[in-house]
Structure formats: C-alpha cells, structure tokens
C-alpha positions, -999 to +999 in steps of 0.1 A: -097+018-386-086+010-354-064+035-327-037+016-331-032+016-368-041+054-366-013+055-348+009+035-372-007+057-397+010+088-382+047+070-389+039+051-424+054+068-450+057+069-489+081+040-500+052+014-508+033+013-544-001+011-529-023-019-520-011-054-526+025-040-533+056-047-514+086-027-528+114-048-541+142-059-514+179-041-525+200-068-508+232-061-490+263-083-494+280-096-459+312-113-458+292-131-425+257-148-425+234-128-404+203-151-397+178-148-371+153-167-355+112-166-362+084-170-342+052-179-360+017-180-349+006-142-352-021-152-371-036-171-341-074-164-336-103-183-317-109-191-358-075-203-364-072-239-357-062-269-375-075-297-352-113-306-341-102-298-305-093-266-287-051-262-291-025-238-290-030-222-324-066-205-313-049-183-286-035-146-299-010-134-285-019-100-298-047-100-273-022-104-243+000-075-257-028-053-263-031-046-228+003-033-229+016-006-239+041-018-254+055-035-278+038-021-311+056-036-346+051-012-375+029-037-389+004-032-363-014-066-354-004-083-383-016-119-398+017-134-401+000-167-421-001-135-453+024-140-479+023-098-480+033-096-444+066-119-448+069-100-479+078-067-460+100-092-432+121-101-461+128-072-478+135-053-442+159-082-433+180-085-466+186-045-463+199-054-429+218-083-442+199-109-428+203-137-454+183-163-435+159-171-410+155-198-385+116-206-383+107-220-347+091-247-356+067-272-335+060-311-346+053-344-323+047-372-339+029-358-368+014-332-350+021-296-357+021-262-338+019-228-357+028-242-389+007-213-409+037-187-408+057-210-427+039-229-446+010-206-461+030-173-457+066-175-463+066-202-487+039-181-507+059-154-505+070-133-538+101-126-522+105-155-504+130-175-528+155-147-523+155-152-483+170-186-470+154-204-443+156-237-417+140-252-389+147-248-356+126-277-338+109-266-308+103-301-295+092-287-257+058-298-244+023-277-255-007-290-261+004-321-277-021-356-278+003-377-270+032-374-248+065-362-266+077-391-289+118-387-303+121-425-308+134-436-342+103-436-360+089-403-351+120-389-358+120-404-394+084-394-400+098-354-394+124-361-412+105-373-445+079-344-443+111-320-436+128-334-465+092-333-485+083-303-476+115-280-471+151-296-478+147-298-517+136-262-520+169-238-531+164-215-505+167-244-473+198-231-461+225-260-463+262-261-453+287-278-478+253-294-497+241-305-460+203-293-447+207-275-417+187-287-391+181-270-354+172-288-325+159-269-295+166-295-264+188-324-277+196-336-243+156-352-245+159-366-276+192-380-269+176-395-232+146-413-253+172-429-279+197-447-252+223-420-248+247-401-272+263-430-281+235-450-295+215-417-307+252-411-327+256-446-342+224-459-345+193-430-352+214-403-371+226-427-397+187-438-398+180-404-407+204-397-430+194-435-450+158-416-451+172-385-465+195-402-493+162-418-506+152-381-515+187-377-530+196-355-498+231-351-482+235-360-450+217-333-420+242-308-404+226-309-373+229-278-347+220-279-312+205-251-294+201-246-258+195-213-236+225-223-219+249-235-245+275-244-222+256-273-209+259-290-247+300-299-235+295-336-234+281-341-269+302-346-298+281-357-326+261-322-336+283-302-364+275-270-342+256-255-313+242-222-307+222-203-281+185-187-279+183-162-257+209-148-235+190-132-209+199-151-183+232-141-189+237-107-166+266-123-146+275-087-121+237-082-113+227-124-110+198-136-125+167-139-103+138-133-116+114-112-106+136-088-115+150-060-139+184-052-148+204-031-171+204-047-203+245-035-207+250-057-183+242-085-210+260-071-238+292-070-212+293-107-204+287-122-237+319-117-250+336-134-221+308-160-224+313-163-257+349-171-253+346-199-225+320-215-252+349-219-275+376-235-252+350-260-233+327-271-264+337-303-283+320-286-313+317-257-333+300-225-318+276-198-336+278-166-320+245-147-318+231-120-295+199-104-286+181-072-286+162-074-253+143-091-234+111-083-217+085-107-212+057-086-190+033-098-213+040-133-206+042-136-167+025-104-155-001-106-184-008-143-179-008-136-144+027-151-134+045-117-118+067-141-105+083-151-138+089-111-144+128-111-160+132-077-179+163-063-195+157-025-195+171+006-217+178-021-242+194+006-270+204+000-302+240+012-296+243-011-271+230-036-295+253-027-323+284-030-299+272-065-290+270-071-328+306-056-332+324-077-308+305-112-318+314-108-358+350-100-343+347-138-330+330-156-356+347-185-374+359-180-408+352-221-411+319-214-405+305-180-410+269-172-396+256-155-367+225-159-354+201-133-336+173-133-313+147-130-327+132-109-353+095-110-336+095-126-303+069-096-296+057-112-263+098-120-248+101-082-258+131-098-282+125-080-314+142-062-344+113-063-364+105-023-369+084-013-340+065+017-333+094+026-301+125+014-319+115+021-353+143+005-379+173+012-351+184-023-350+179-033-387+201+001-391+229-015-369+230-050-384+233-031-419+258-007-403+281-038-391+274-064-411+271-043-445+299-015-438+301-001-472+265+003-480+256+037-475+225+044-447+192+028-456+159+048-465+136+018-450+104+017-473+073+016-450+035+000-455+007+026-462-022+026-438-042+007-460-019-020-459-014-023-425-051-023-420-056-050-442-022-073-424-045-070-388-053-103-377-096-111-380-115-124-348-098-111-317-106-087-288-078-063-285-090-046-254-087-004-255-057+010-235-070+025-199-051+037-171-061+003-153-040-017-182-008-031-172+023-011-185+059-024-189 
C-alpha cells in the first residue's frame, strides 16, 4: 500500500459496505440547481491512450501533483475512467445538493480528449441515472491533428455523436425539453462561421435540423467565458456563465506571479455579478469558486511565471460567496454553477480532500439544502481507495527538495 493511501487510511472511516460497495446517495431537495463543473482525465497513464500516437491522454496529472504537497482528494490517486469512483462523486454531490454536473469535454473534428471519465465511468455508473449531466465543450487547442475545425460540418458531426451518445439519455440535463449545451470560447466558433449573424441564422438552425432528425428539441446553448463580461455583444445563446473567477480580485489587481487573499474574490463577485446582469443581452448563471491555486501547473511544469494563487481559501468564505450568489439567481432560470468539483491541478476543488475534508460539500448542503439536518459523509475503506489508484505512473516520494505550495 502506498504512503499516501496510509495516510488516507488514517481518515477513512466506517460508512462503506466493504469492497465493490458504494453506499446509496440520500439526496437533498434545493429549490435552486446546484451543478458544477468536471474535469476528466484522472485516469491518464503512459498506458492510457486511444490513438496510435503519443497525445494528451498518456500524461497524469497525478504525477505533477505528487511532488506537491498538496492537494490530496480522499480518494487518493483515483482512476476516474471506474464507474466505482464516480459512484462515490455522485452520492457526495447529491448530499450536497448538487443535482448536475458539467463534464469538460474535448472533441475536434471527430477527435476526442479525455473522453474515458464520461464515457466508461459515469455512464457505467450505478448511481449515475440519479445525477444529471451536460457537456461543456472545451474547444481550445491541445494536441489536436488537425488545426481546430467549427465550420458547419464539424459542428454537425459533434452534434450527431452528442445527440447519439448523450441527449436522449433521461439524465442530459435539458431546459423546457431543450439539451443543454456549453460552449467554452464562442467568440472562435462564431469568427470561423462569418460572424454572429450568420453563425445565428444560418449554422444553429443546421444544428437544430440535425437534432429534430433524432426527435430532439432544439439546443439551449450557454456560453462560457473566464470573463463573462466580454459575451455583451452576442444575442443568440439562451445563457452565459463563467469558469473561474480568479482573475477577479479587483482591490489587490491581478498580476500573476502573485498571491492574494482569496476574500478578496468572494468580495467582488457580488458587484461583478451585478454589472453582468445590467450589461449582458442574455441571461446570466451565477456560480463561484472554491480556490484557486495552480503551483502544480506553472511551478510544477516549470512556468513560475504563470504562479496566480488565491490563499486561506476557507470554507466560510466559500459559503458566504454561496449565500450572496443564490440571493441573485433568477427564479426564470434557477441553476448555479460551481467551479469545479476536481480541478485538482487549478487547486479549484470541492471534491473531499485530505486538508479540506467534506467543508465545502457541508456548505453547499448548508445553503442550498437549509432544512436538512448536518450530513454524516460516508467514506471509502482503505481497500477501496487502494484499488481506485491509477496503474502505470511514477508518483515520486515526498523530500524536502519537492516543491510545496
């Protein structure tokens, strides 16, 4: 067994049946729809590839964080491609009040990114039918053959597969009937297609022909942008929503390298919040974050001078950002979104974790869920967790010459 799920082993307590057993999620109602965004890929190993050619779905992660000290989820190093694994996600989530999750997802013209997450764990799922779920295309470059295609008939190929694949199942989250559909930088796919105009009159009715063939309503398309307030000029998305908000520490500037309070986030967002309502042409979803620290990202991958951490990110601070952004949601339309549940290596997590433990999933249920009494979170034995940890990488031992957050 390795140190680290030793150490897990130290916090795991009774709750679980035993091996191969995930307790039942107990569901809370919310009058709001909490959702939050996945990553995939934590099953990534050098084995781990679904193309003849080195890509991005060989590289863990894990390895990267390993020489950190932190962060540490509760799962340990966890596969995330096991249905078992997404098991546990779900059930923690619905005691929070989650209801749905936005799965990042990465295509280009036929060609897919971390797809395993999805695809061979959540949808295998036993508890997966009680969760909701959508995509959020992540159509920025990686290591993609061909260069980024969002003409017309790439965007009806990822259409038909999402409407194959995911828009007939009960749990695709839909608005009035409609799939819900996320796009990560409309402003590109709106460039490739002629403008907003023609993108409006002449590809989204394309789309929506292709999805009546399957007996689909038409897509209730959200854009997403880190910086929602650049998404004024468009008209034609049914709603827009943010990613992360880090960026957003207006009394301490944003320059990274650089660390700031993380209250100095949760004070602007409300203000930010509000503009977003008087300058957008179209609906806004409120959502928040828990943190942000992505050491293992720049410092780790040897780019110091990307360093942007939020620090003494508590979840008090967290639970008063959650407070004041379900004070502002739309009783029209009634989700909030949260970043993320397990962006381990942005150090944007709710996801249990070995320094947080369930504090935020406590103060989502505690908001969200005011009248159900305080949760006794079930945990994973150390047998389980050892058999979640990802095969075929090299998670380097701590030393005092390891970088530390």
């Amino acid at each position: 067994m390795t140190t680290l799920v030793l150490a897990l082993a130290a916090i795991a307590a009774a709750g679980a049946d035993g091996p191969g057993s995930v307790p039942a999620p107990e569901p809370v109602k919310t009058d709001v729809r909490v959702g939050t965004y996945i990553f995939p890929g934590w099953y990534r190993s050098p084995l781990t590839s679904d193309y003849p050619y080195a890509n991005h779905d060989q590289e863990s992660e894990w390895e990267t964080i390993a020489r950190f000290d932190t962060p540490r989820p509760v799962l340990g190093y966890y596969d995330d491609a096991l249905p078992e694994v997404n098991d546990w996600h779900i059930k923690w989530a619905l005691e929070a009040g989650i209801s749905w999750f936005a799965f990042d997802w990465y295509w280009n013209a036929g060609e897919q990114r971390l797809r395993r997450t999805l695809e061979e764990g959540f949808l295998n799922a036993e508890y997966g039918p009680m969760m909701d779920f959508c995509i959020h295309w992540c159509n920025h470059g990686l290591d993609w053959k061909k260069p980024l295609d969002f003409g017309p008939d790439a965007l009806e190929e990822m259409i038909r597969y999402c409407a194959e694949n995911y828009f007939q199942r009960p749990n695709y989250l839909k608005i009035d009937g409609r799939p819900v559909f996320m796009v990560w930088d409309i402003e590109s796919v709106v460039k490739q297609n002629g403008g907003a105009e023609r993108f409006a009159d002449e590809v989204i009715p394309r789309l929506n022909a292709a999805l009546a063939s399957y007996g689909i309503k038409e897509l209730f398309l959200i854009a997403v942008h880190n910086a929602p307030h650049l998404l004024e000029p468009f008209t034609f998305p049914d709603a827009a929503t943010g990613y992360s908000y880090a960026w957003c520490t207006p009394s301490v500037g944003f320059n990274p390298p650089g660390r700031v309070p993380y209250e100095r986030m949760i004070e602007a967002l409300p203000g930010y919040w509000d503009g977003l309502r008087d300058t957008l042409q179209v609906p806004f979803i409120i959502g928040t974050q828990s943190g942000w620290d992505n050491s293992t990202r720049t410092v780790g991958a040897g780019n110091p001078d990307g360093l942007w951490v939020l620090e003494d990110n508590r979840a008090d601070l967290f639970a008063r950002s959650l407070r004041e952004g379900k004070g502002r949601v739309e009783p029209d339309l009634p989700l909030f979104l949260i970043e993320a549940w397990n962006e381990w290596g942005e150090g944007s997590f709710i996801e249990p974790s070995t320094s947080h433990g369930f504090a935020h999933l406590s103060a989502i249920r505690k908001v969200f869920a005011p009248d159900a009494p305080p949760n006794t979170w079930a945990r994973p034995t150390p047998e389980q967790i050892e058999a979640y940890q990802v095969r075929g990488i090299d998670l380097a031992p701590q030393s005092e010459s390891s970088p530390t957050k």
